[in-house]
N, C-alpha and C positions, 0 to 999 in steps of 0.2 A: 847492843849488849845490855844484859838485866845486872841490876846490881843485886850484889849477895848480902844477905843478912846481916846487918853490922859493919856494912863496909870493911868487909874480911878481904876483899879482891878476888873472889871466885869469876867465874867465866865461864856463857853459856859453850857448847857449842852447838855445829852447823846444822846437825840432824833434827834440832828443836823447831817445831813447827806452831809455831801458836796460835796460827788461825787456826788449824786443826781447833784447840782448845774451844775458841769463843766462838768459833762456828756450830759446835754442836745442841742441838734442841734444846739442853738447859738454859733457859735463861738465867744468865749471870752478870753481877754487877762489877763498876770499875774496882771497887773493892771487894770483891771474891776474887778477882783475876790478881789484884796485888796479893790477895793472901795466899794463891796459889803459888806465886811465882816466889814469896817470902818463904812458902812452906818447904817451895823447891830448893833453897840455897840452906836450907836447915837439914835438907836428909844430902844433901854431899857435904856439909861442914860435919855431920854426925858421923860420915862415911870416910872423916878426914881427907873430903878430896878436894881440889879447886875449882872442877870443872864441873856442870851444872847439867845433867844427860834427861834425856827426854824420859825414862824412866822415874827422876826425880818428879818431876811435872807431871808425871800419871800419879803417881803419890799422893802429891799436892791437890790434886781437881780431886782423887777419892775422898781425901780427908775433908775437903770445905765446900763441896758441891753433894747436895743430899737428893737425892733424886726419887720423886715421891710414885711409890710403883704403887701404893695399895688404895683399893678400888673398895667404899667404903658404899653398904646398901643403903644407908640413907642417902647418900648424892644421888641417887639412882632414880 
């Protein structure tokens, strides 16, 4: 279980996959993955809900995971 924001009592559920998350190519720190997973109990406290959906958590990894796609001609 992830705790929610403020010790609100939210509750993930089963569908949340979080290796999915930290497995992907991004390298990410223990503290981006808290702040996804804080960011996640913030868009279902926003959404007045309790329960914590893996759609939250794609939310959270777009807001604090920056994912650098531009290819700059002096690196080259």
């Amino acid at each position: 279980q992830l705790a929610c924001p403020l010790d609100l009592g939210c509750h993930s559920v089963e569908d949340v996959d979080l290796e999915d998350f930290v497995s992907r190519p991004d390298k990410i720190s223990g503290a981006e993955i808290a702040a996804i997973c804080q960011e996640a109990g913030m868009q279902a406290v926003r959404k007045n809900r309790y329960v914590i959906t893996a759609r939250d958590f794609q939310k959270g990894y777009k807001a604090h995971v920056k994912t650098n796609t531009d290819d700059f001609a002096f690196y080259k």
